[in-house]
C-alpha positions as CSV (number, residue, x, y, z in Angstrom):
1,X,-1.5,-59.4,-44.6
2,X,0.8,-57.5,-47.1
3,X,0.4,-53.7,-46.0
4,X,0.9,-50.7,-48.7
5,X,4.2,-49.0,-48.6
6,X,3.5,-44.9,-48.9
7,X,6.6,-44.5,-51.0
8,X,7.9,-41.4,-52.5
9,X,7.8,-40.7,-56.1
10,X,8.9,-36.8,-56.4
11,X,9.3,-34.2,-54.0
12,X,9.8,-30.6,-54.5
13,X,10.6,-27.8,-52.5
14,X,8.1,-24.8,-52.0
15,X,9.8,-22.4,-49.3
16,X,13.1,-23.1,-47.5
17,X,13.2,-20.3,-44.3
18,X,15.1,-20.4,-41.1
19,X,13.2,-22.4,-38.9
20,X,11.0,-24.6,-41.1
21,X,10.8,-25.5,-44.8
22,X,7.7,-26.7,-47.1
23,X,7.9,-29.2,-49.2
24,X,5.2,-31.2,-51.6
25,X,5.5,-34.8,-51.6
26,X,4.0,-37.3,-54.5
27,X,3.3,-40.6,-52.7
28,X,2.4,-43.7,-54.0
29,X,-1.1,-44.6,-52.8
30,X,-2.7,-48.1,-52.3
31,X,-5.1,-47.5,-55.1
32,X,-2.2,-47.4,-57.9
33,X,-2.1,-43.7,-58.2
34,X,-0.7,-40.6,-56.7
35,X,-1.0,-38.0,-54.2
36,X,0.1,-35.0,-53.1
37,X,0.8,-34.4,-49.5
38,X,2.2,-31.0,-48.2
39,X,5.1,-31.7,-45.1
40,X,6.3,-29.0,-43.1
41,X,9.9,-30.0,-41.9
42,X,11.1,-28.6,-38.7
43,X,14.3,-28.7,-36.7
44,X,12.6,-30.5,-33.4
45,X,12.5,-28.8,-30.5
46,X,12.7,-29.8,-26.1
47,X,10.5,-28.4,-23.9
48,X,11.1,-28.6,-19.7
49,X,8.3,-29.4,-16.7
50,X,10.8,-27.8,-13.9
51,X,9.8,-29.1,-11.2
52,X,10.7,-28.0,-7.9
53,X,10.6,-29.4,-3.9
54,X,7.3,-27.7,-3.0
55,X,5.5,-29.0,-6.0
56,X,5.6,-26.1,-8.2
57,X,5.9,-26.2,-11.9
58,X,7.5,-23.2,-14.2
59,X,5.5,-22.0,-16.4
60,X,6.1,-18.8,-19.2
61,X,3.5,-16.1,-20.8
62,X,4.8,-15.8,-24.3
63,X,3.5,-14.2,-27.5
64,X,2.4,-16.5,-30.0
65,X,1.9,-14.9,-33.3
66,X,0.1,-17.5,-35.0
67,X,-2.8,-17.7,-32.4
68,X,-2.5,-13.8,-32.0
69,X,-2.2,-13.9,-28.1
70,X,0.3,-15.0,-25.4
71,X,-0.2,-18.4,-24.3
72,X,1.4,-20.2,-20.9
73,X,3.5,-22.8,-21.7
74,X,7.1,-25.0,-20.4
75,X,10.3,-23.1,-21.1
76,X,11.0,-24.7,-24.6
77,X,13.5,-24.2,-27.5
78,X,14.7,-25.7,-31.1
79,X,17.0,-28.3,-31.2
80,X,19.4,-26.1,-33.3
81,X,22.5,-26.2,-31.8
82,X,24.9,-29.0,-33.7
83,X,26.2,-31.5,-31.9
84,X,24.3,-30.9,-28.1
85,X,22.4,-33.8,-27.1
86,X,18.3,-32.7,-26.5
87,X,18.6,-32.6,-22.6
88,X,21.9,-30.3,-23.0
89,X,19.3,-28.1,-25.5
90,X,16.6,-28.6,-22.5
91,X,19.1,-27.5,-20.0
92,X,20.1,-24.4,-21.7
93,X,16.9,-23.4,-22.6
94,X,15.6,-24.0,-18.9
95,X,18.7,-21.5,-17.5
96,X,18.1,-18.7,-20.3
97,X,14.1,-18.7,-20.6
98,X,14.1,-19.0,-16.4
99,X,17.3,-18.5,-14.6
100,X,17.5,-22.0,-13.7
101,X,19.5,-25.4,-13.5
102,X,18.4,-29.1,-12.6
103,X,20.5,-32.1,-11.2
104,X,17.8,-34.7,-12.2
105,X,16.1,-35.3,-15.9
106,X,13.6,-37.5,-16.9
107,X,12.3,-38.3,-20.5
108,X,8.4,-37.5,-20.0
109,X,6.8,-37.4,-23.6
110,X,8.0,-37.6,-27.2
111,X,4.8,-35.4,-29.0
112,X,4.5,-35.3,-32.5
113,X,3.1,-31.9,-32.5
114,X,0.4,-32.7,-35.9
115,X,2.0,-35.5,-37.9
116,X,-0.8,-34.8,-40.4
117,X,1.2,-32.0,-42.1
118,X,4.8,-31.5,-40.2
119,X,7.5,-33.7,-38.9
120,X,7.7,-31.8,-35.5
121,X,8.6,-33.6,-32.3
122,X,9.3,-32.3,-29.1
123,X,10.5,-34.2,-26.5
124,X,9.6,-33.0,-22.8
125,X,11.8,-33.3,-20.2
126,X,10.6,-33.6,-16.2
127,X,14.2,-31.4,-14.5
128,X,14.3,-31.6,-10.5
129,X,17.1,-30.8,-8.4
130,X,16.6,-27.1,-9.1
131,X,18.6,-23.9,-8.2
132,X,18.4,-20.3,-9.6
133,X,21.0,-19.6,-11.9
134,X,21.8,-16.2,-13.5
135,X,19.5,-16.2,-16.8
136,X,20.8,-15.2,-20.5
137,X,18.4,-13.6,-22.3
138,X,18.9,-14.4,-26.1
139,X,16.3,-12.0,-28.2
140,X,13.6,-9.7,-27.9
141,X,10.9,-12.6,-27.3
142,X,12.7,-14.3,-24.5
143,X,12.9,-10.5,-22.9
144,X,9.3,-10.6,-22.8
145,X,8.5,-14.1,-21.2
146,X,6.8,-13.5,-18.0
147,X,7.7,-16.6,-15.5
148,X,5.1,-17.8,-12.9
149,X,5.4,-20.8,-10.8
150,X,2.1,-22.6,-10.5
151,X,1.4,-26.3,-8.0
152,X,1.4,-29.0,-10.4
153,X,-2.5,-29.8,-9.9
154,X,-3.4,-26.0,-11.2
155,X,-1.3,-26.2,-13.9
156,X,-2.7,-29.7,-14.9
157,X,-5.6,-27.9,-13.7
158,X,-5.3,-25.4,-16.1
159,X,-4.6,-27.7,-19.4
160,X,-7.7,-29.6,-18.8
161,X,-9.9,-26.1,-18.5
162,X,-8.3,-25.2,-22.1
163,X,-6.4,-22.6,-19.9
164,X,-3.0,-24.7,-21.2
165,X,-3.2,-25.2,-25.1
166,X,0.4,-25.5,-26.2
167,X,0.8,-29.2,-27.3
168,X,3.7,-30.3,-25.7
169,X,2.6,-28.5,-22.0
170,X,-0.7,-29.8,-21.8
171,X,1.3,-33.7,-22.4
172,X,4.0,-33.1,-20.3
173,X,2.4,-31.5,-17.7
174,X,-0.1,-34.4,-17.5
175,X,2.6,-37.2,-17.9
176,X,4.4,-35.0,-14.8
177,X,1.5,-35.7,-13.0
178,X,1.3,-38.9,-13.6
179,X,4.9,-40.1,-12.7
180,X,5.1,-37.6,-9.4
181,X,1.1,-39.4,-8.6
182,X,3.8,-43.1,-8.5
183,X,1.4,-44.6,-11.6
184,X,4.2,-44.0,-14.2
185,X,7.7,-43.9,-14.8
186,X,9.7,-41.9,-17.1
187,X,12.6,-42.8,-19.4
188,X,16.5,-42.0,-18.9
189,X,16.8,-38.5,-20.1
190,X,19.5,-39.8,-22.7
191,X,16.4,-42.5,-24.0
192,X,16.6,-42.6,-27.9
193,X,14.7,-40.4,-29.6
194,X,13.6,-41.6,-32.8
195,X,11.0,-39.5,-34.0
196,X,13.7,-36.3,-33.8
197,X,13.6,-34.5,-37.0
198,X,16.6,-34.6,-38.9
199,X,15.5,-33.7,-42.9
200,X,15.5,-29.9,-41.8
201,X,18.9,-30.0,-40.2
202,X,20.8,-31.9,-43.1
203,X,19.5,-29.0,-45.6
204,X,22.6,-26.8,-43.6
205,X,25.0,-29.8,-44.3
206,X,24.7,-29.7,-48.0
């Protein structure tokens, strides 16, 4: 069976900012014509399940202005730093956000946040090994994270009572679980990651 390639045929830019950019695409569809599909590109970001020897997971308040409300989710940042690999972003993201470092890293989860209108992936790290490290604050939102260290069950706890929304916690939290539980296994934190973004990023090389 010969399957339909969704080529493009024009693309033009509707708002380049400094963390995302719209663009409208004109794909080829299987019918013969055209369509218009709207793509949000993004720089890709890492988010962290630190996990330490009791079982406890960190977790952050943080204002989300989209939803209107803070929502708890993993110490996370962009992957927007050139040249550092996404667990050297997930490392320095876990010391500023929380004041701490990790001697062990697992790949958990690789979630396309909504593939139906952005090319967002963050990759989710599982960090053990874990000491307190002096934290540096970057920003006014980062000054305002409240940290709280939860067991692993409440927090998974928490996801599945809609407690948890944030994409990428709710997976990684539940892939945690899973792989601490002995019925999964993670990937080396340097794994590939082929879904990263990358159109976003080039715009600053050109």
């Amino acid at each position: 069976m010969t399957r339909h390639e969704f080529s493009t045929v024009s693309s033009r830019d509707v708002h380049v900012g400094r963390v995302v950019a719209l663009r409208v695409d004109e794909v080829a569809m299987p019918g013969g014509g055209t369509a218009k599909r709207e793509v949000v590109e993004h720089l890709g970001a890492v988010a962290v399940v630190a996990l330490d020897d009791d079982g406890g997971v960190t977790l952050v308040h943080q204002y989300r202005h989209p939803l209107g409300r803070r929502l708890w989710e993993l110490p996370a940042g962009l992957l927007d730093a050139g040249g550092e690999s996404p667990r050297e972003a997930a490392a320095r993201e876990l010391a500023e956000e929380v004041g701490l470092a990790a001697t062990e890293w697992v790949t958990l989860v690789d979630v396309a946040v909504s593939p139906g209108f952005t090319d967002e992936v963050v990759r989710v790290f599982l960090a053990r090994g874990l000491s307190v490290v002096d934290r540096d604050v970057q920003g006014e939102e980062e000054a305002d994270l409240e940290a709280r260290t939860f067991p692993l069950d409440e927090a998974v706890a928490m996801a599945l009572a809609g407690e948890i929304v944030n994409g990428p916690a709710v997976a990684g939290l539940l892939a945690a679980r899973a792989v601490v539980a002995g019925g999964a296994a993670g990937r080396p934190a340097d794994a590939p990651f082929h879904d990263r973004p990358t159109r976003f990023a080039r715009r600053s090389e050109r």
